[in-house]
C-alpha positions in Angstrom: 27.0 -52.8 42.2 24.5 -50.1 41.4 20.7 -51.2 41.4 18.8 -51.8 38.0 16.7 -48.9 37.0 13.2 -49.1 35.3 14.0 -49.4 31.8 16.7 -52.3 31.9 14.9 -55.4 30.9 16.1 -57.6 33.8 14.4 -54.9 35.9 11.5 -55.2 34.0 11.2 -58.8 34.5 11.9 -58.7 38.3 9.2 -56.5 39.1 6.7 -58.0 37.1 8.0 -61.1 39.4 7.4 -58.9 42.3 3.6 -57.9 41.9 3.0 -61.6 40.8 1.4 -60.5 37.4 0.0 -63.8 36.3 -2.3 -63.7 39.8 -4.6 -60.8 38.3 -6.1 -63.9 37.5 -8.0 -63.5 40.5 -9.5 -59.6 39.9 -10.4 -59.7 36.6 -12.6 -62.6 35.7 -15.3 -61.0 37.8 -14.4 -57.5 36.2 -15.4 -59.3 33.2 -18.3 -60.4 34.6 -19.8 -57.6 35.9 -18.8 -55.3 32.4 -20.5 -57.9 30.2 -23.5 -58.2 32.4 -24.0 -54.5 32.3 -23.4 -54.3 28.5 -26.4 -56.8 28.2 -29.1 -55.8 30.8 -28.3 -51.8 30.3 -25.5 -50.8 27.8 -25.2 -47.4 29.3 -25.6 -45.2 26.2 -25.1 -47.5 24.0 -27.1 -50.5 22.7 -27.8 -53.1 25.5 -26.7 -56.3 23.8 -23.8 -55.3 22.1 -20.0 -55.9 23.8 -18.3 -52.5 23.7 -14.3 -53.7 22.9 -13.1 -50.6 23.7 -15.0 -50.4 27.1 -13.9 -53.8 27.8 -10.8 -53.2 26.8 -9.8 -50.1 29.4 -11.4 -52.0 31.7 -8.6 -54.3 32.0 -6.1 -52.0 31.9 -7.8 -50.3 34.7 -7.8 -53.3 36.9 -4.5 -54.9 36.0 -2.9 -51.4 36.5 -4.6 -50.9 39.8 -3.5 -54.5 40.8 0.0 -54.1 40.2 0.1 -50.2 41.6 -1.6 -52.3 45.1 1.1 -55.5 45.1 4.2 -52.9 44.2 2.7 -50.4 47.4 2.1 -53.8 49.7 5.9 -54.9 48.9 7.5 -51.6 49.4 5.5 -51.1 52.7 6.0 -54.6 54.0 9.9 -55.0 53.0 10.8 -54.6 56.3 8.5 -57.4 58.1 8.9 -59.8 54.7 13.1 -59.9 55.7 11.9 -61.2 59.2 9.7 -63.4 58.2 11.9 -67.1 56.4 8.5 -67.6 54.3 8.8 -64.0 52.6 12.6 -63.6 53.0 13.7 -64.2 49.6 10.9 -61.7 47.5 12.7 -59.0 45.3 12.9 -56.2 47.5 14.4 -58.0 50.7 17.1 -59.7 48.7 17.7 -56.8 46.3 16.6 -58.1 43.4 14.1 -55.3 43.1 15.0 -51.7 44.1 13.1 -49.3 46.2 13.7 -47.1 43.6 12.1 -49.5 40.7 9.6 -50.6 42.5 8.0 -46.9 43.3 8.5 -46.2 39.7 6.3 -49.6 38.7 4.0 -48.8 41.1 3.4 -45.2 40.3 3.7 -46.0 36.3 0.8 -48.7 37.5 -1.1 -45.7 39.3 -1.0 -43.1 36.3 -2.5 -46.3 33.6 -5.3 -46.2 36.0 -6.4 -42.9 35.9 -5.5 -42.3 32.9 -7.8 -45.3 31.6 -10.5 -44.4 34.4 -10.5 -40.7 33.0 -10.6 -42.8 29.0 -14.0 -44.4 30.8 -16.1 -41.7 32.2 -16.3 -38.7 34.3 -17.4 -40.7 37.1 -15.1 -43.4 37.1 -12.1 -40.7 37.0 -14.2 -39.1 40.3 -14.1 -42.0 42.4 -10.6 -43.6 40.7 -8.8 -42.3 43.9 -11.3 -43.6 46.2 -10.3 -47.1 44.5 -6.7 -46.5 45.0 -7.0 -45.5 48.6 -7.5 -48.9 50.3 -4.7 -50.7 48.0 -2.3 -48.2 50.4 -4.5 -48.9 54.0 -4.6 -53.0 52.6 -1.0 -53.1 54.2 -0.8 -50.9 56.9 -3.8 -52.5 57.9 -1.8 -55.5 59.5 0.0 -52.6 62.0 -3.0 -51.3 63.5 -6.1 -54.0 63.2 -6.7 -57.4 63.7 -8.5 -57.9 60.8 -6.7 -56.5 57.9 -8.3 -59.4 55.7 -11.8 -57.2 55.9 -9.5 -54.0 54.4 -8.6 -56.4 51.6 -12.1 -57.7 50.7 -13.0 -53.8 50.5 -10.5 -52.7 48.3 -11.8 -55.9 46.1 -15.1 -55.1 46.3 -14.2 -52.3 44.3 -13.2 -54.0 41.0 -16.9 -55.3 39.9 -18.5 -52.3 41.2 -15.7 -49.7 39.3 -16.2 -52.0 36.3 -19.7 -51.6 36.5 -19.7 -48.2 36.3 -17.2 -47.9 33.3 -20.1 -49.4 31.2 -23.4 -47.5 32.4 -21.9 -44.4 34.3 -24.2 -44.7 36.7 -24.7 -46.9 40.3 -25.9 -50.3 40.5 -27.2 -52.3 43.2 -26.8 -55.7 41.2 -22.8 -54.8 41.0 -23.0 -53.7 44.7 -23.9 -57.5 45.5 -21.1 -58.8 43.2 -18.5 -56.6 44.8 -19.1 -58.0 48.1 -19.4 -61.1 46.8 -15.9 -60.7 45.4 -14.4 -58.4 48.5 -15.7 -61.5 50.9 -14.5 -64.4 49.2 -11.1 -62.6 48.9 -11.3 -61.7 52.6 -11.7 -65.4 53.0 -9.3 -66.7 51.4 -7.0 -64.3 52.5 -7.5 -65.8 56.3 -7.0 -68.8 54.6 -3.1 -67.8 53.4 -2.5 -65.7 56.7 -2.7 -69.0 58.8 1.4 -69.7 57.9 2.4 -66.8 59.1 0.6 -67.1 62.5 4.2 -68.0 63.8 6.5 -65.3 62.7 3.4 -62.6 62.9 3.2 -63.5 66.7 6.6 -63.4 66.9 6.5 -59.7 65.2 3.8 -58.3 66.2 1.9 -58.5 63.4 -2.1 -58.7 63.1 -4.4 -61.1 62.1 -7.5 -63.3 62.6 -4.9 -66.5 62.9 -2.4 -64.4 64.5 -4.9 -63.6 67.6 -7.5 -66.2 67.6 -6.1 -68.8 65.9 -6.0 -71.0 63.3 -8.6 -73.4 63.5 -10.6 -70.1 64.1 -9.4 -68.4 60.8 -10.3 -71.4 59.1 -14.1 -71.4 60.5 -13.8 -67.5 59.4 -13.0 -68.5 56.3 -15.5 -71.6 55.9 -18.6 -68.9 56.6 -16.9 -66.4 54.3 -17.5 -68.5 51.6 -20.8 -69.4 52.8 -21.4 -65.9 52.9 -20.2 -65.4 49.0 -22.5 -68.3 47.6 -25.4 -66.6 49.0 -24.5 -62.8 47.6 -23.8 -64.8 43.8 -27.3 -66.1 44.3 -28.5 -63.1 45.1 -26.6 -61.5 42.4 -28.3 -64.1 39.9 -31.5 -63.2 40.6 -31.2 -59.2 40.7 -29.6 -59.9 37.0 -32.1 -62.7 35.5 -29.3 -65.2 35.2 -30.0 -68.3 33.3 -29.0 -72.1 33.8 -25.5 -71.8 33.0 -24.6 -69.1 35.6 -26.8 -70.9 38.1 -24.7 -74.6 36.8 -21.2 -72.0 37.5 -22.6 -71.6 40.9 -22.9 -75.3 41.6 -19.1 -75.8 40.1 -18.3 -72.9 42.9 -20.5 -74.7 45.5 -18.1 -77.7 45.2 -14.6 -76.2 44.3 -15.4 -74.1 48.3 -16.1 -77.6 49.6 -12.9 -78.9 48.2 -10.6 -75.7 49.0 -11.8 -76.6 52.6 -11.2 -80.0 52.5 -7.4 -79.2 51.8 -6.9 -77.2 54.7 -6.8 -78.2 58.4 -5.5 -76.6 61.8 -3.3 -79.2 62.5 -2.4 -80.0 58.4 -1.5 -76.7 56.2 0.8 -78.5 53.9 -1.5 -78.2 51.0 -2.4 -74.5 51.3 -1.1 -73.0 48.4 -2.8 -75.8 46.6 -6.3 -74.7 48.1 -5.3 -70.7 48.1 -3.8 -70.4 44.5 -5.1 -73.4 42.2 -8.3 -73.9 43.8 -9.3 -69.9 43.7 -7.5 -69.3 40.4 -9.9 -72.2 39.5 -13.2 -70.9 40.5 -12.6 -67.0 39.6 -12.1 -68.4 35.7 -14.9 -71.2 35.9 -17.6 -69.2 37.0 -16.4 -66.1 34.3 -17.2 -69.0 31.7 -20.4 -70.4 32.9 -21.6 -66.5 33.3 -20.1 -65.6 29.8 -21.8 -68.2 28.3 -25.5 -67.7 30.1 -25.1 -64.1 28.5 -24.6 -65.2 25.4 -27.2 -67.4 25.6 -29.4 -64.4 26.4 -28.4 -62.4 23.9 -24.8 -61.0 24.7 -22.8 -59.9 20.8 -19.7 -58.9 19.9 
């Protein structure tokens, strides 16, 4: 049986299975975030106060293509460890679902949208668009050579708010400095969170990672002041932008949703972690993107 090729719809389908499409769920309410912000406190050069469509609009082609350029790269890399592992055995490219072939035409589909909307953005964000795409290509080599590849993934996440920023103003920002780590740490965290089933077949394989090497009662803790960590860079991030009550009431919603993810998860109980790494992140990405979308309107954020 010959494998599917890029343009049959089945193939189509499976790939967008493979990079998990629905997750960018997770990148791009704080895109949103940091775009909308910047239209209302600077505007770049146009009017500050005034939602630029179009801007917003590349801007999540940018990130969804980036996204699924870094999931395609991360599955192709990791084929070979995800058929030894029983948790990952059954994803597209270890049973065959996917091809090689397919998936490096996806991902490099993925990569050209990218530039190509970076370049529709500004000069700068088509400078530094392969500075972005680097660490999506470290993020899972990263597991090979350190024992903290979580830190690799938080930086390449980091990048989203900060990129985003940029497509709006053209220029740097410390306020969208603060979200991206904000963003790149809570990631980083939650990502030690999801590592901790694998500690058994990563030992086993040689594979790196907090709970791998120290643990997972220690990941956990990691992950615990990660979050910490995030609440106090959103604060921080509220104040260099003069956020009103509803960002600083999304905050609060944030607060406890962290308390909750860690409430799920114990050293000796992981049976409701993909409740606590997909529902309860999915959950506070979105939440906080209202609350902040509706403190800038409030202040003075049009279409």
């Amino acid at each position: 049986m010959t494998a599917p090729t890029a343009t049959e719809p089945g193939a189509v389908r499976s790939f967008l299975r493979l990079v998990m499409i629905e997750h960018s769920v997770f990148a791009l309410p704080f895109a949103y975030t940091a775009t909308l912000t910047a239209m209302l406190v600077d505007g770049g050069d146009r009017p500050a106060g005034r939602v630029d469509w179009w801007t917003l609009l590349l801007v999540t082609a940018a990130m969804v293509a980036l996204r699924t350029f870094a999931m395609a790269a991360n599955r192709i890399i990791d084929r070979e460890i995800d058929a030894r592992n029983p948790r990952t055995a059954g994803r597209e490219l270890v049973t065959g679902a996917v091809s090689v072939r397919t998936a490096w035409t996806g991902a490099l589909i993925a990569l050209a949208v990218f530039f190509a909307a970076a370049a529709l953005l500004n000069p700068l964000c088509l400078l530094l668009s392969p500075v972005a795409a680097v660490p999506m290509v470290v993020y899972p080599y990263g597991k090979r050579f350190t024992t903290y590849p979580h830190a690799i993934l938080g930086l390449a996440q980091a990048i989203g708010p900060v990129g985003a920023w940029l497509a709006v103003t053209g220029a740097w920002s410390w306020p969208a400095v603060v979200l991206g780590l904000a963003v790149g740490i809570w990631i980083g965290g939650f990502d030690l969170i999801f590592a901790c089933q694998d500690v058994a077949a990563d030992r086993a394989q040689g594979v790196r990672s907090v709970p791998a090497r120290f643990g997972v009662a220690a990941a956990l803790y990691g992950a615990r002041a990660c979050h910490a960590v995030t609440l106090g860079l959103l604060v921080w991030f509220a104040i260099l932008t003069g956020a009103g009550g509803f960002f600083w009431a999304g905050l609060a919603v944030v607060a406890v949703s962290f308390g909750y993810e860690h409430r799920l998860v114990r050293p000796d109980d992981l049976s409701r972690l993909n409740r606590a790494f997909f529902t309860v992140n999915g959950f506070v990405g979105i939440s906080l993107f209202v609350f902040a979308l509706l403190d800038l309107i409030v202040r003075g954020l049009r279409g």
